[in-house]
Biotite code that builds the C-alpha atoms (Angstrom):
import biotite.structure as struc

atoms = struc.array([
    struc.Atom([119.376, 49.789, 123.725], chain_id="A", res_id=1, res_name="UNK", atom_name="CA", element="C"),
    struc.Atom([117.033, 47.156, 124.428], chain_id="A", res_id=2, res_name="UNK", atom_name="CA", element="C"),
    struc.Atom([117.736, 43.879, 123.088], chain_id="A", res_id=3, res_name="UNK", atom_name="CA", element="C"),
    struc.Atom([114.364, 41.653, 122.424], chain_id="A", res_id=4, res_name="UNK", atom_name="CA", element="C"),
    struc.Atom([114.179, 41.825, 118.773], chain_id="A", res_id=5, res_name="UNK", atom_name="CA", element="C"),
    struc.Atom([117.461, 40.437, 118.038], chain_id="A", res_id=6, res_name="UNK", atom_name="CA", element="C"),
    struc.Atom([116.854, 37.893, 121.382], chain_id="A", res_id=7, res_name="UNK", atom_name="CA", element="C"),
    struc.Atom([114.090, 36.745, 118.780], chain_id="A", res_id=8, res_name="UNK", atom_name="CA", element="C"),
    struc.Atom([116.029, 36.571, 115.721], chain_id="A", res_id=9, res_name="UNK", atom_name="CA", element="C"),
    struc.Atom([119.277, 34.659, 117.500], chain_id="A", res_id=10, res_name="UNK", atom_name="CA", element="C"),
    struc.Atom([116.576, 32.168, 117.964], chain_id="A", res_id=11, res_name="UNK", atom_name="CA", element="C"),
    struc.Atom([116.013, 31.236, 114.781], chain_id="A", res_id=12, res_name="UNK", atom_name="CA", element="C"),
    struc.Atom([117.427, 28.121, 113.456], chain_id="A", res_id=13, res_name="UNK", atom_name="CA", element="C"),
    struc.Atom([117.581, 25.508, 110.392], chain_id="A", res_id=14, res_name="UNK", atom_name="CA", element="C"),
    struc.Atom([115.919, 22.541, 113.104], chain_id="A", res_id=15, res_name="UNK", atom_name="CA", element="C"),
    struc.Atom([116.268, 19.492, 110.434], chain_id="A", res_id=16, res_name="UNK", atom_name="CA", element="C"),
    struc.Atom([115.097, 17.237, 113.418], chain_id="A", res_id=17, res_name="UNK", atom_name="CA", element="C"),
    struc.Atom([111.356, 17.508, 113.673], chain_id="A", res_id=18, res_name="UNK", atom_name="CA", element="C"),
    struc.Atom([108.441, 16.169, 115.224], chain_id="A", res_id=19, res_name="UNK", atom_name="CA", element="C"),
    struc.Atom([104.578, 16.302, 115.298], chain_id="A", res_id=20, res_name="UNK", atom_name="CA", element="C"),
    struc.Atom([105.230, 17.245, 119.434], chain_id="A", res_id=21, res_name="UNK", atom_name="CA", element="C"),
    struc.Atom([104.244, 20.841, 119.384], chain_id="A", res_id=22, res_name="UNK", atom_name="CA", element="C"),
    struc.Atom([101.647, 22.635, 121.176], chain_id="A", res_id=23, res_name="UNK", atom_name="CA", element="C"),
    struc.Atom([99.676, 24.710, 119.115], chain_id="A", res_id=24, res_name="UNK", atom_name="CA", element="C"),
    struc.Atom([96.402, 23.425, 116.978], chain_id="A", res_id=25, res_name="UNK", atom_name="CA", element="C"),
    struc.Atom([96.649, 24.234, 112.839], chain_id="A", res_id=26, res_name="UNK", atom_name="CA", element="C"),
    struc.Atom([94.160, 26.759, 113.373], chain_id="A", res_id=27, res_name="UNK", atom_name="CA", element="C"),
    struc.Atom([96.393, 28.441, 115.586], chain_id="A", res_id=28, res_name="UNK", atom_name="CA", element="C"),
    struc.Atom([99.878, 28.313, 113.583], chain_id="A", res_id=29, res_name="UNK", atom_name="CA", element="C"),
    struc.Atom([97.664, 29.468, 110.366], chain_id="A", res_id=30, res_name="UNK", atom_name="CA", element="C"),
    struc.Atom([96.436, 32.703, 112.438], chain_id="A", res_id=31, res_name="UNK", atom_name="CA", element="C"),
    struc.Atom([100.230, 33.312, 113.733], chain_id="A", res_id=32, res_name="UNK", atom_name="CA", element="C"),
    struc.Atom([101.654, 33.094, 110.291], chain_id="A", res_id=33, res_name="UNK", atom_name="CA", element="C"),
    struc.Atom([99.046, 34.937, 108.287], chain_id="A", res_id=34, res_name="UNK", atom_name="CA", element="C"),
    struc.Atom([99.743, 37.767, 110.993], chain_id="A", res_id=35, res_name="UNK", atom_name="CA", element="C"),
    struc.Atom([103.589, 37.434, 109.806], chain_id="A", res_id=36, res_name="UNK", atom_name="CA", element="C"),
    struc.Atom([103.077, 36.979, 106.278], chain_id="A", res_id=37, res_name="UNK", atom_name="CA", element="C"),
    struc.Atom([100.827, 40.804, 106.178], chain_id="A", res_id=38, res_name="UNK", atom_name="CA", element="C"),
    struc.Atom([103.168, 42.255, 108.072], chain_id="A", res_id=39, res_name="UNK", atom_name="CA", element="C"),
    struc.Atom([106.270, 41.789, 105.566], chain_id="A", res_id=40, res_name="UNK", atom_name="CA", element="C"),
    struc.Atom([107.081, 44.719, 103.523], chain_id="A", res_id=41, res_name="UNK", atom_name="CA", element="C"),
    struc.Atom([106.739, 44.456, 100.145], chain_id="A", res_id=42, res_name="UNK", atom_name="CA", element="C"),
    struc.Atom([107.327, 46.988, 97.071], chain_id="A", res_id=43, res_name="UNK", atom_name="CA", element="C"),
    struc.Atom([104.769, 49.391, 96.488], chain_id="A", res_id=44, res_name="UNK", atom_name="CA", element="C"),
    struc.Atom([102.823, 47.198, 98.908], chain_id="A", res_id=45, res_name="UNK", atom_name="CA", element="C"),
    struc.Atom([102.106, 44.898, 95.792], chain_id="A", res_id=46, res_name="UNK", atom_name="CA", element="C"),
    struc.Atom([101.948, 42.152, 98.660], chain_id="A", res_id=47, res_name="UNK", atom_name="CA", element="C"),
    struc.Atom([103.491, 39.271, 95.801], chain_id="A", res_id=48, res_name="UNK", atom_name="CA", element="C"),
    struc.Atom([103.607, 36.610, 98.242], chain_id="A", res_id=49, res_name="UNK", atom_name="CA", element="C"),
    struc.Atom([101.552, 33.861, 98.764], chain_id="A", res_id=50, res_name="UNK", atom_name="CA", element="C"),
    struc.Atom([101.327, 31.155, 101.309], chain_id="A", res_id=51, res_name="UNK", atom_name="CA", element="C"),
    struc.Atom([99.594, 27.460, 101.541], chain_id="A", res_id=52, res_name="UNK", atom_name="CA", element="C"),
    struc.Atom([99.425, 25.484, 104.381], chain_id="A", res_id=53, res_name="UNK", atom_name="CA", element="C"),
    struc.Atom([100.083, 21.913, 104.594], chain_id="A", res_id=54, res_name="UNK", atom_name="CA", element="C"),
    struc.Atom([99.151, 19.200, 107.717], chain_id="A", res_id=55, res_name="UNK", atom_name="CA", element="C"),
    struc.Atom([98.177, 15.938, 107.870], chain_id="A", res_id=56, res_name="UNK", atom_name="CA", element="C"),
    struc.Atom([97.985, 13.672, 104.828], chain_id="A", res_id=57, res_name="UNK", atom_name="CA", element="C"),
    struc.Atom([98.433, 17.543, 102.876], chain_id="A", res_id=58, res_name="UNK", atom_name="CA", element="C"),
    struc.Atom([101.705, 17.282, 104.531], chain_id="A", res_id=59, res_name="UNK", atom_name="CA", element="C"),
    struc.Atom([102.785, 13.780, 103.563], chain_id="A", res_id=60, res_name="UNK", atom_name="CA", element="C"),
    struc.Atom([101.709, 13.911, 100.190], chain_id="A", res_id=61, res_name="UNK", atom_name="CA", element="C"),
    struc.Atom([103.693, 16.741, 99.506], chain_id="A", res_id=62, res_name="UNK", atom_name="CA", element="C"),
    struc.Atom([107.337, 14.913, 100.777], chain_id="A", res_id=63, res_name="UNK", atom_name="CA", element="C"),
    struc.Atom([106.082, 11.747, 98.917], chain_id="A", res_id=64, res_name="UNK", atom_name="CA", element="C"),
    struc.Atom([105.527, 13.455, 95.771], chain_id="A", res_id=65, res_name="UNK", atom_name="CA", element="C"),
    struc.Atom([108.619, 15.131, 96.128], chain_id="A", res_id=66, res_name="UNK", atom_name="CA", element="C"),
    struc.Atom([110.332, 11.875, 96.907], chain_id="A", res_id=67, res_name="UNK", atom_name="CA", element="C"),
    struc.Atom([108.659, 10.500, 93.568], chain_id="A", res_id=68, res_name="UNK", atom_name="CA", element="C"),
    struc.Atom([110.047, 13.527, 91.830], chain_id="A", res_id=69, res_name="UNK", atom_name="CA", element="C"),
    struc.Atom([113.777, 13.146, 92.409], chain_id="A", res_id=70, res_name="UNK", atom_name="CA", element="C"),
    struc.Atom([113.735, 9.263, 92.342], chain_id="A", res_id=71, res_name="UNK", atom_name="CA", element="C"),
    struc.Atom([113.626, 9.832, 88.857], chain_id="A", res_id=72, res_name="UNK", atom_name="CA", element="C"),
    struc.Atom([117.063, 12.591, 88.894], chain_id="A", res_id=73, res_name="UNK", atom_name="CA", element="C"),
    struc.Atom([119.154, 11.197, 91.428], chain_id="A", res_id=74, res_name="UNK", atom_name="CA", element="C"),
    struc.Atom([121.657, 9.157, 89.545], chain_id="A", res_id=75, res_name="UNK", atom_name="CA", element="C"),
    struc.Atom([121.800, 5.860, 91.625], chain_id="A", res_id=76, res_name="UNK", atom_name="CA", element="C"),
    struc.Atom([119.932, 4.062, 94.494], chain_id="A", res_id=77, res_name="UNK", atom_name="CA", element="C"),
    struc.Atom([122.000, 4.609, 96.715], chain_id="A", res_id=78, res_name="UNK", atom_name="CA", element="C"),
    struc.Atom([122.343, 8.063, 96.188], chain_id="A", res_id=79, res_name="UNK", atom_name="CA", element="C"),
    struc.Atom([118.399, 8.340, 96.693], chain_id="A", res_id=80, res_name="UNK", atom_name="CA", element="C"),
    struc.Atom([118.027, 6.630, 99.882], chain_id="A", res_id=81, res_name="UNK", atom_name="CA", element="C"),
    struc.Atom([120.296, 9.518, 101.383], chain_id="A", res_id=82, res_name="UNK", atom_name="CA", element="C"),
    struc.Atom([117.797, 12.108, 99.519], chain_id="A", res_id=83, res_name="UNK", atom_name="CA", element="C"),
    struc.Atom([114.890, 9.987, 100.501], chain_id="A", res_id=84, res_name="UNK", atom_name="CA", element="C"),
    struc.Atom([115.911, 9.778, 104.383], chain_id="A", res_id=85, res_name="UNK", atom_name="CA", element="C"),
    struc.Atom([116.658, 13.785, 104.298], chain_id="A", res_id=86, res_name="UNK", atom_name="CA", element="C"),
    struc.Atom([112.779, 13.999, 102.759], chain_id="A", res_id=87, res_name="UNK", atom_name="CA", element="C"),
    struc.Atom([111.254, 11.985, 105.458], chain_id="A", res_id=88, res_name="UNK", atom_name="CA", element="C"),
    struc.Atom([112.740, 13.454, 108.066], chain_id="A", res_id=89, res_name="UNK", atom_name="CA", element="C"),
    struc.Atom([111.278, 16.377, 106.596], chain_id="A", res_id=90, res_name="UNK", atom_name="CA", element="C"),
    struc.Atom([107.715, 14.468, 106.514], chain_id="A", res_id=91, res_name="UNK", atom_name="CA", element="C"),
    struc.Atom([108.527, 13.659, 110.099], chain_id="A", res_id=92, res_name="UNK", atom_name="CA", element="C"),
    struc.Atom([107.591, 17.172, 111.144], chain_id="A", res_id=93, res_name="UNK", atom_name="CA", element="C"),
    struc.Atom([103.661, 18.794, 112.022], chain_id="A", res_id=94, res_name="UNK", atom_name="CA", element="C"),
    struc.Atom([103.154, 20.922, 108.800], chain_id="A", res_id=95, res_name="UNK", atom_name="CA", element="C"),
    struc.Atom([104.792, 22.279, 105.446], chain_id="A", res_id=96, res_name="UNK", atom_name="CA", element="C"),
    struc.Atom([104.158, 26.011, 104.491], chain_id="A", res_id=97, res_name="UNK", atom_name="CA", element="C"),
    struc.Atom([104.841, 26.483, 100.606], chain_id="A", res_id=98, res_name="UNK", atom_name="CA", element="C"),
    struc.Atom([105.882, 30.077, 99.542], chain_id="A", res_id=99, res_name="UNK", atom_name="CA", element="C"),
    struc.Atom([104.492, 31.417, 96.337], chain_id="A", res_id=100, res_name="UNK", atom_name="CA", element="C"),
    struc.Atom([104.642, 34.802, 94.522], chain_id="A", res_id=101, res_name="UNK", atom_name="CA", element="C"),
    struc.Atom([102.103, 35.602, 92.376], chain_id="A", res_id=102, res_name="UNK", atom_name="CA", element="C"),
    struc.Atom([103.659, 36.630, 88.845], chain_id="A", res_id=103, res_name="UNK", atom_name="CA", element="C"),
    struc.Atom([100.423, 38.086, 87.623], chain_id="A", res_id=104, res_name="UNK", atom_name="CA", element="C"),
    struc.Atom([100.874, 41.108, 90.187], chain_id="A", res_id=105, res_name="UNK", atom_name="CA", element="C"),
    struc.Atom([104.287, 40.956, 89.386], chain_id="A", res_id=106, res_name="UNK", atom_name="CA", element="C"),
    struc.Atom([103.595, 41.924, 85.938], chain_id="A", res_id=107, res_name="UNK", atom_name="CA", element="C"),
    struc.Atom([100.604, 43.884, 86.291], chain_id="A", res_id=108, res_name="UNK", atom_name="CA", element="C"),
    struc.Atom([103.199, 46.236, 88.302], chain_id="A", res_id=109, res_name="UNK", atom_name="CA", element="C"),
    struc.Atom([105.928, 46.215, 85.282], chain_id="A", res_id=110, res_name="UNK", atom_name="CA", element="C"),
    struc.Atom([102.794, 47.488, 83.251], chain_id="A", res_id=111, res_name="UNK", atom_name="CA", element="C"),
    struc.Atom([101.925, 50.137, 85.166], chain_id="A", res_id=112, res_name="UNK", atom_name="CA", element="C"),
    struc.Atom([105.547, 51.610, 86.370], chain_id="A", res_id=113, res_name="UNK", atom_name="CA", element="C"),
    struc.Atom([108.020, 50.811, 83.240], chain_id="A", res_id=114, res_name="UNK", atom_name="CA", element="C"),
    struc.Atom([110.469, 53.036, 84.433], chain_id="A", res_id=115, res_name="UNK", atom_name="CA", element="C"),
    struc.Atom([110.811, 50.502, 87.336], chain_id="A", res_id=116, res_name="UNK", atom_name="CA", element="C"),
    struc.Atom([109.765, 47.261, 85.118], chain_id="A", res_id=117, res_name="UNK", atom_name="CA", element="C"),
    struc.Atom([113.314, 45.671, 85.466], chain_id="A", res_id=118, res_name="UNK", atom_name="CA", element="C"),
    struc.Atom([113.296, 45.647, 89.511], chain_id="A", res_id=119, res_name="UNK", atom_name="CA", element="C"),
    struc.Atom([109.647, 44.325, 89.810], chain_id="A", res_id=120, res_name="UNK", atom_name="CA", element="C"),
    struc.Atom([110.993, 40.631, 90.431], chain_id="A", res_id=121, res_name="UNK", atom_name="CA", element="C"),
    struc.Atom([113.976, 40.993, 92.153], chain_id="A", res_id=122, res_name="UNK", atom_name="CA", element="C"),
    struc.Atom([111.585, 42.951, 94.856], chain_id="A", res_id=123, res_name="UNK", atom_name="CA", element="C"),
    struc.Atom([109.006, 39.979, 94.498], chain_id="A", res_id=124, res_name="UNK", atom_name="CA", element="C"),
    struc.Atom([112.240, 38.180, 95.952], chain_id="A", res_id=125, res_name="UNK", atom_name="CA", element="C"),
    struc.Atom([112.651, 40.658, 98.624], chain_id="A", res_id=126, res_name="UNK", atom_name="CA", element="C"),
    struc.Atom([109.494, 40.253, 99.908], chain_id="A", res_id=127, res_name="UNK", atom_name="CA", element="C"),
    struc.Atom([109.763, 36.749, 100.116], chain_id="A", res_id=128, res_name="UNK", atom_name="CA", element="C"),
    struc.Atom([112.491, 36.914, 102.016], chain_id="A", res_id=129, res_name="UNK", atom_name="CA", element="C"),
    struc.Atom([110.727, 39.410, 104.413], chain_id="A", res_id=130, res_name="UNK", atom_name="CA", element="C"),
    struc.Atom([107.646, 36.995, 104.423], chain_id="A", res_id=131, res_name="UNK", atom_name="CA", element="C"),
    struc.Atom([110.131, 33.878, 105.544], chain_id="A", res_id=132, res_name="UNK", atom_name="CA", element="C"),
    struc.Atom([112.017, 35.025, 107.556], chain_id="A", res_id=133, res_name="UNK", atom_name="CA", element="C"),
    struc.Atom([109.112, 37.164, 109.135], chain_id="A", res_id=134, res_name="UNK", atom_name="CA", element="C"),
    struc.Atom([107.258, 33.330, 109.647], chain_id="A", res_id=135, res_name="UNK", atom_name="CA", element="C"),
    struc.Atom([110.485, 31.862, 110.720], chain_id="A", res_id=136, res_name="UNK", atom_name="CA", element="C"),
    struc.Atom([111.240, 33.540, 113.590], chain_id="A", res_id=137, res_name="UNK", atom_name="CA", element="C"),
    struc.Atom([107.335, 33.496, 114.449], chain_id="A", res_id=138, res_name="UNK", atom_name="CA", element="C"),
    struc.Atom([107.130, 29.706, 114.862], chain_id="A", res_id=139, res_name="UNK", atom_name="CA", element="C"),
    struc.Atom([110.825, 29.850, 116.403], chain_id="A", res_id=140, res_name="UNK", atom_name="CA", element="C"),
    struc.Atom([109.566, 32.142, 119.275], chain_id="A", res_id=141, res_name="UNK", atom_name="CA", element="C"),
    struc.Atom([106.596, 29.324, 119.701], chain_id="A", res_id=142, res_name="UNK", atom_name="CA", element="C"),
    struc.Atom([109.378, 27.130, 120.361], chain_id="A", res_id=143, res_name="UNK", atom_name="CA", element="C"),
    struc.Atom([108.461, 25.602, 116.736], chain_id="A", res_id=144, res_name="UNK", atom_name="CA", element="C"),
    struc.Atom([111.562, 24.019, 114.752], chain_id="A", res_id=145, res_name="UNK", atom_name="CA", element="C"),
    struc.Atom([111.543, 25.158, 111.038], chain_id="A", res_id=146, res_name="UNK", atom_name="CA", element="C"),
    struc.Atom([113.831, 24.956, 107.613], chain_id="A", res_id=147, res_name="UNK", atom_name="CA", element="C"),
    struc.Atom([113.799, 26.321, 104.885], chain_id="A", res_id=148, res_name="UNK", atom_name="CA", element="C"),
    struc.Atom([113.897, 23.869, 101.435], chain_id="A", res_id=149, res_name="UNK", atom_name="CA", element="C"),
    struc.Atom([113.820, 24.344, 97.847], chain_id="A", res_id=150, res_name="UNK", atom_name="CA", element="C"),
    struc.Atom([112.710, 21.829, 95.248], chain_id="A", res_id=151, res_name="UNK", atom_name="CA", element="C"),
    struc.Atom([111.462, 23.921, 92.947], chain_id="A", res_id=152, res_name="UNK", atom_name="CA", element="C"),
    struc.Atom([111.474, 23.765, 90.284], chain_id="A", res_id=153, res_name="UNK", atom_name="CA", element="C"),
    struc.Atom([111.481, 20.179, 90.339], chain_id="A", res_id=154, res_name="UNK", atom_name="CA", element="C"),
    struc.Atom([108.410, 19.681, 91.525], chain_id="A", res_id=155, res_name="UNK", atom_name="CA", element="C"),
    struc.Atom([106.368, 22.994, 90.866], chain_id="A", res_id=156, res_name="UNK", atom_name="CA", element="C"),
    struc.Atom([104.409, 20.687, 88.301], chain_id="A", res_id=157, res_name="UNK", atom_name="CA", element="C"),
    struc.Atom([103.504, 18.145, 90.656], chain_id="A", res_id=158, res_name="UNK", atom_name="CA", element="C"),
    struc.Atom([102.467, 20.820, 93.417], chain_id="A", res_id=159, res_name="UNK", atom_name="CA", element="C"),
    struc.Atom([100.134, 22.681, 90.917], chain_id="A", res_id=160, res_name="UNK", atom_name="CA", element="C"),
    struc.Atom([98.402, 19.529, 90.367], chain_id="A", res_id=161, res_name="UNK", atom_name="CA", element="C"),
    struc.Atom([98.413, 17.470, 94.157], chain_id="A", res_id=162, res_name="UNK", atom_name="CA", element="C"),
    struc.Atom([96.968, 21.134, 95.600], chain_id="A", res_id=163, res_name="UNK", atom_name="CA", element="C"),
    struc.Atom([94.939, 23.185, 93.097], chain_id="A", res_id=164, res_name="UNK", atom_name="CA", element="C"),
    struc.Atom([97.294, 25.949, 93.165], chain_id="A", res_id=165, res_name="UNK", atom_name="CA", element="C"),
    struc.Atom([96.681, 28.953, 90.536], chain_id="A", res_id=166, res_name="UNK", atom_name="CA", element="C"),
    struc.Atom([98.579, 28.492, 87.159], chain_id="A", res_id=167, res_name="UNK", atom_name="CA", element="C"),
    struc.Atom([100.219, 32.770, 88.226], chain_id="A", res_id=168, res_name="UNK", atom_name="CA", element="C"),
    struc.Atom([101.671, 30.922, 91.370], chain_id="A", res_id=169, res_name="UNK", atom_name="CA", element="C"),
    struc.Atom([105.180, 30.377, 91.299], chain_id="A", res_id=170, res_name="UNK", atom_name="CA", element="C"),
    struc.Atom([106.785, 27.904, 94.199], chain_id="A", res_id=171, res_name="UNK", atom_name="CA", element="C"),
    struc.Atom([109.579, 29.625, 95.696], chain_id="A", res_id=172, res_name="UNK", atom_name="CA", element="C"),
    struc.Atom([110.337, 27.769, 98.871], chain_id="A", res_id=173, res_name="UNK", atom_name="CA", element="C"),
    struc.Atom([108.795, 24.513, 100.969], chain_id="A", res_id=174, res_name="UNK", atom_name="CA", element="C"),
    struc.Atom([109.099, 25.506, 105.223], chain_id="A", res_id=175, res_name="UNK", atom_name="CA", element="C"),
    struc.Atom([108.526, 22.033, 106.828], chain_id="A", res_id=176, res_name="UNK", atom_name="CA", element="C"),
    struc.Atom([107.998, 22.531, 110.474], chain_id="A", res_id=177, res_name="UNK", atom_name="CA", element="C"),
    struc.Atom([107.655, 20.667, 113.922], chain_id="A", res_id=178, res_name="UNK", atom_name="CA", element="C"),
    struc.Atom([108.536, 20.385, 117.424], chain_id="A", res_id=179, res_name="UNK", atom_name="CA", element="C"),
    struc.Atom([111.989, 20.520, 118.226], chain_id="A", res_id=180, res_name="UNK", atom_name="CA", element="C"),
    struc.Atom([113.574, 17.091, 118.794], chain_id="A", res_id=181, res_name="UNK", atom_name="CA", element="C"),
    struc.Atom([117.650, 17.852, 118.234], chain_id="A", res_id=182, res_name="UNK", atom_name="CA", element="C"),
    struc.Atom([118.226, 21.579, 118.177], chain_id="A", res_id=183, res_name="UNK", atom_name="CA", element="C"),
    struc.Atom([120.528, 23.475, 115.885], chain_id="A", res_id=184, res_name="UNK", atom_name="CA", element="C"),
    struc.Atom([124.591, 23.313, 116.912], chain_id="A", res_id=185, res_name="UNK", atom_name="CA", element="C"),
    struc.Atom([126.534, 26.263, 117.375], chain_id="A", res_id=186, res_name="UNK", atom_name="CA", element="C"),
    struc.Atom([126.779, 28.696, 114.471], chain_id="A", res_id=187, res_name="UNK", atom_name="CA", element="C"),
    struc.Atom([130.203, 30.278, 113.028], chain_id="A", res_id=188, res_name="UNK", atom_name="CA", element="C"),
    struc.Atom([130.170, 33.607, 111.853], chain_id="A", res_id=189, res_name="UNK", atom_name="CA", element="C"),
    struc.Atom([132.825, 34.936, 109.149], chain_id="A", res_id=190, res_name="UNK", atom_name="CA", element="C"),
    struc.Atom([134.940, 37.949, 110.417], chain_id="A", res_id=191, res_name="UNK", atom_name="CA", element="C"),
    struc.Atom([133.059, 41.324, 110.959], chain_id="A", res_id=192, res_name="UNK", atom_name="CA", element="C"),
    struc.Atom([136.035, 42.914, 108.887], chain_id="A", res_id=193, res_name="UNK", atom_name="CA", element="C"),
    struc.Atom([135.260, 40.816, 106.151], chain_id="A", res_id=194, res_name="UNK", atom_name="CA", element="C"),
    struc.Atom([131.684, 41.996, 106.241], chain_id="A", res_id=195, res_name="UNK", atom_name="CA", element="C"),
    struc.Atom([130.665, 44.991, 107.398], chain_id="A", res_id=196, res_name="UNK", atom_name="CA", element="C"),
    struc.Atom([132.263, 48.865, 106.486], chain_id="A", res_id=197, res_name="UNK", atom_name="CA", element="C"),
    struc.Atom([131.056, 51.911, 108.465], chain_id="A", res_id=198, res_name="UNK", atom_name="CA", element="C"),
    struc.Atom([132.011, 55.492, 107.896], chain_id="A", res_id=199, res_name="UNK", atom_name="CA", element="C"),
    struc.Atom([131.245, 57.800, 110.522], chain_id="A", res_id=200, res_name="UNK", atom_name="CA", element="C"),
])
């Protein structure tokens, strides 16, 4: 059995140490991950999720505004300069991709299948997964150091406004990535038994 797909997927790791050291132009990462993003599977092929890229001062004013955001929940100073580090080494890295799913297709679906109207979101959420983890391991075989962070909805408000984004658009996920400047330790893995069950 050959083993390059999971070679690919054993290579993708939360990098929380990035950098704006990486290779490839914006142009280019925005062709690889569109390529990623179409090529999740999705229910129905509804295709729910959306994507918006962030570089540059894009980038930066999304970890400020974030940073504005949950100065005003965390409950002491000192408690946000540990957030506020976390966020800017966040803003440290090349770019920011912000996962959406459109609820409008979401419901238009519900409409038009009601015998399947209750699963229509929770396979929104599949497909986001798909589409993430699809990217992920994308910019991870480009030798391109990613996580995966979620502030919504904290700052969904904020977002809408700072980039235009479509009122339907709900913020699932924020994917700052970089070049790789401390890579990912080792990674522990519970006990198969514990996990898996086959029959055969």
């Amino acid at each position: 059995m050959s083993s390059q797909y999971l070679d690919l997927i054993r290579n993708r790791r939360t990098i929380y140490a990035l950098g704006k050291n990486i290779s490839q132009t914006p142009d280019e990462i925005v062709t690889l991950v569109e390529q990623a993003v179409e090529h999740a599977p999705s229910a129905f092929n509804n295709q729910t999720s959306r994507v918006v890229f962030l570089f540059n001062e894009h980038h930066d004013k999304l970890w400020d505004l974030t940073a504005d955001r949950l100065h005003t929940v965390v409950p002491d100073e000192k408690a946000f300069e540990n957030t506020k580090n976390k966020l800017m080494s966040f803003k440290a890295g090349f770019g920011t991709i912000l996962y959406f799913t459109d609820t409008e297709i979401v419901k238009n679906f519900e409409n038009q299948f009601p015998l399947y109207a209750e699963n229509f979101a929770d396979w929104a959420e599949q497909n986001q997964g798909s589409t993430q983890f699809n990217v992920w391991t994308t910019l991870a075989n480009e030798n391109i150091g990613a996580s995966l962070q979620h502030y919504n909805p904290l700052i969904d408000t904020a977002v809408k406004q700072a980039f235009n984004i479509p009122d339907q658009w709900q913020l699932r996920a924020e994917m700052p990535f970089g070049s790789i400047e401390n890579p990912a330790g080792d990674k522990d893995f519970m006990a198969k038994t514990d996990r898996f069950k086959v029959f055969k």
